[in-house]
N, C-alpha and C positions, 0 to 999 in steps of 0.2 A: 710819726704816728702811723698807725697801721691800716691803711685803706679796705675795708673789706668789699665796698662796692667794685671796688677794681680787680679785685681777687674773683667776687663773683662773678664779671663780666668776661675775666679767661677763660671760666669755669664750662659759662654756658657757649663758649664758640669752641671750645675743645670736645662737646660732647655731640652726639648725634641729634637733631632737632626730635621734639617727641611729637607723637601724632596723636592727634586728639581721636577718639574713637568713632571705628568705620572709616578715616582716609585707610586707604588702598595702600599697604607696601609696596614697596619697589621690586620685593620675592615674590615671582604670580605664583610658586610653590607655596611659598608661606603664607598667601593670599585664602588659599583654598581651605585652610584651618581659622580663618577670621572668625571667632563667633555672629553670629547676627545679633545686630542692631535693634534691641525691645523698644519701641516706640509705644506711648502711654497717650492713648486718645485724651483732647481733651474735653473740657466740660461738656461743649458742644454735642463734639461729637460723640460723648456719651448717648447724650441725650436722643439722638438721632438713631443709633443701633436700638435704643431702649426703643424707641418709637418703632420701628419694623418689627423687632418681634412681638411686641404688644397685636399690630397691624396683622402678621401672622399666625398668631392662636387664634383672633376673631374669625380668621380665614376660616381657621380647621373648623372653631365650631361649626360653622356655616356649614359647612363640605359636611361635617356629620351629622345634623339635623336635616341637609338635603338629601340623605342617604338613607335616615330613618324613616323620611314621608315617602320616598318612594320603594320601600321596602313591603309595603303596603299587598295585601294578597287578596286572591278569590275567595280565602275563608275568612277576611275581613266584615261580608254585610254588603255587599256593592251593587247589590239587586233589591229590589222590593216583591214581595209574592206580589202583589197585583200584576208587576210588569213582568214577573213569570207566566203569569194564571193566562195572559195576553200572550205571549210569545209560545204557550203549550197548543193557543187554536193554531196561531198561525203556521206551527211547526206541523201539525196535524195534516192539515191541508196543505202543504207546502213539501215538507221533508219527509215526513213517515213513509212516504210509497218507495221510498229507497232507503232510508237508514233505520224502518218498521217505528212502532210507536214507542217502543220501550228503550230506543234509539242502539239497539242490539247489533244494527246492522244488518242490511242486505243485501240490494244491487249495487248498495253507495255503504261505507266501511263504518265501524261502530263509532259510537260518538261517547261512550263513557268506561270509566274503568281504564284497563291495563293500554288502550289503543289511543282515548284521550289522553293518558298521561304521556305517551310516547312519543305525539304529535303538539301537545302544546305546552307543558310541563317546563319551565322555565325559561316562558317567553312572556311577551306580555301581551294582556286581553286584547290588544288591539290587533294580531295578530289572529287572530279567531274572528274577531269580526270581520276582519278586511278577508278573510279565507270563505266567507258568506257573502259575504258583500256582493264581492266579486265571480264567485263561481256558481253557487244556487240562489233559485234551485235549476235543476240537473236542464231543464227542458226551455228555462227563462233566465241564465245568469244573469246578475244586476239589477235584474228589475225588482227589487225589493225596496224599500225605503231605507233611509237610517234609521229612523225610530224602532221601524218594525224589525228589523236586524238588532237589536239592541236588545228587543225585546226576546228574540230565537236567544240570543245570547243567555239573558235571563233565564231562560225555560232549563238552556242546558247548563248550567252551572247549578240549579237548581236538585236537576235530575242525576246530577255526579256529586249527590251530598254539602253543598254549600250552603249553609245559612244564608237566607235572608238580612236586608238590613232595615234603616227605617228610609232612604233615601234611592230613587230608581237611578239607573248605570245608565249616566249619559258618554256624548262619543268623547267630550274633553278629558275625560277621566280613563280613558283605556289604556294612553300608555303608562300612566305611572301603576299600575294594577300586576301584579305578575300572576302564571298562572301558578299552580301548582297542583300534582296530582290529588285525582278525586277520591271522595270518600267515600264507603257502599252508603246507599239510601240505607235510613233508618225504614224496617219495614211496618207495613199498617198496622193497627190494631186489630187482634180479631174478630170479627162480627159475624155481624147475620149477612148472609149471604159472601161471606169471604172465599176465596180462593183457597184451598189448605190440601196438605198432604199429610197423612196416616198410617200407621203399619197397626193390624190386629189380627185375629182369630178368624175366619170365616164359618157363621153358624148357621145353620137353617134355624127361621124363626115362625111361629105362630101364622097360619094363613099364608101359606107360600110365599111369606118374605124373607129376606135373607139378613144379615145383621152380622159388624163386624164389633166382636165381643174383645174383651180384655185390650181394648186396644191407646194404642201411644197419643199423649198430649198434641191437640194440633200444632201444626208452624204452617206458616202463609211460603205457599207456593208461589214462583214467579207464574202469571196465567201466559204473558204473552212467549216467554220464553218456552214456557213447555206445554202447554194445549198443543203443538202438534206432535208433543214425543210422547209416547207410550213406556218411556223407560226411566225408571228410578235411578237418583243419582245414588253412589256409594253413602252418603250422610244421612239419606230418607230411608236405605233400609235396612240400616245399620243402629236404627231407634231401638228401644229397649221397652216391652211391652208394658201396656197402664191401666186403669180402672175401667178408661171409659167402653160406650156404646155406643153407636152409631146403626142408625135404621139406613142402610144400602137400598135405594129408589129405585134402582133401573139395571140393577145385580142380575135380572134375567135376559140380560143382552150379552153377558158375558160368561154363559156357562158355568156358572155358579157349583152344579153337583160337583164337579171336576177337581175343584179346592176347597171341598170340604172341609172343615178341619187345617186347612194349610194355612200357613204365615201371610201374610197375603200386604201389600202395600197399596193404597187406594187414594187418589186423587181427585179432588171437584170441588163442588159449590158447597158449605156450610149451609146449612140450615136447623135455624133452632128454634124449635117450639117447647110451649110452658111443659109436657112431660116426657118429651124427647130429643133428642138432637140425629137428624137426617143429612143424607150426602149424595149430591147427584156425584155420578159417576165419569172422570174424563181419562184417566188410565187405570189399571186396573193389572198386578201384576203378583206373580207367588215369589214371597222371599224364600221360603224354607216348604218341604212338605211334611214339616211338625210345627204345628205353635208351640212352640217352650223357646225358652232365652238360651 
């Protein structure tokens, strides 16, 4: 009868033994084309990969909600007007005798517009305060409080167009604040007694007064910035003329015959009474020597 177990057992010692996958050949050439070995995590360690990346999305949230509070800005509200309306005396008496009132700049360098955006413009508020803190003013560095530093702070974030909020800017809150450049002030309403500049007609009027006729809709003049210049900017007398009238107050300190009749640009104090409107006079200048457009 016919053995096949013994058949088999020639079989398997005549043949090369096989290798289960991943031993190593004896070829280290042949070696280097092995494919690799996929190894199938198990349950466990499912579970466990599943758990760290669970563990790192919470992360990122975190990372992007701590990135949104502190993204947080000067046009946020991070001042109260009261703790401006406080930080405007103390800036008065403190800083204006070097950086003027309208914080323009003078002995000591402008503090709004194109020079505050260049100096603190994406850094953060605590950088401005520590720049106070520490160096004015000019004749007593330091000696300011923190509140009242806080409060200068207010004044001038105030003064370079920032909103107000409902809550005053204490010192914990500085560095998450950033700055960012400022905005122009929205300017005042016009009124009685406002600051304004004009382009009209120059007329002789009734009882040696003088009167500028046909003349352009007011706009509020800057007072601190230009009470000392005599000279119109290119936008003031480049107006295009209007209805109104204005009675010129003090028109004979400035040689009036002279520009008769000439285009004339005229800056001062608004004054308005129930049947006329009046204008003290702070520059006084001929745009044209015709009034026509």
């Amino acid at each position: 009868m016919f053995d096949k177990s013994a058949l088999q057992r020639v079989a398997e010692s005549s043949s090369p033994p096989r290798r289960t996958r991943g031993t190593p050949r004896k070829n280290p050439v042949l070696n280097r084309f092995e494919p690799p070995v996929l190894r199938v995590p198990r349950g466990g360690e499912l579970f466990l990969v599943f758990s760290i990346v669970i563990v790192a999305a919470a992360s990122g949230v975190r990372v992007i909600a701590s990135t949104q509070e502190s993204a947080k800005t000067v046009a946020d509200g991070v001042y109260t007007d009261t703790q401006a309306a406080r930080g405007a005396v103390v800036y008065d008496g403190a800083c204006s005798g070097c950086h003027r009132a309208d914080l323009g700049g003078g002995t000591g360098p402008s503090l709004k517009e194109q020079r505050f955006a260049r100096e603190f413009a994406g850094k953060d508020l605590k950088t401005l305060f520590t720049k106070i803190a520490t160096t004015m003013p000019r004749n007593a560095p330091g000696s300011l409080a923190d509140n009242v530093t806080l409060d200068i702070v207010a004044h001038l974030l105030k003064e370079n167009g920032f909103p107000a909020g409902s809550q005053e800017l204490t010192a914990d809150a500085l560095d998450g604040i950033r700055v960012v450049p400022g905005r122009p002030k929205p300017p005042p309403p016009i009124g009685d007694f406002s600051y304004v500049e004009v382009v009209g007609c120059l007329t002789a009027g009734p009882q040696h007064t003088w009167l500028l006729t046909r003349a352009s809709a007011t706009s509020v003049a800057i007072a601190a910035a230009s009470a000392s210049s005599t000279s119109a900017g290119p936008a003031a007398t480049a107006k295009p003329l209007g209805t109104l009238t204005f009675h010129l107050l003090d028109a004979m300190a400035y040689a009036p015959d002279d520009h008769r009749g000439h285009k004339m640009y005229v800056r001062g104090l608004l004054i308005k009474l129930a049947d006329e409107q009046r204008m003290t006079i702070s520059a006084f200048e001929m745009v044209s020597p015709t009034c026509s457009d």
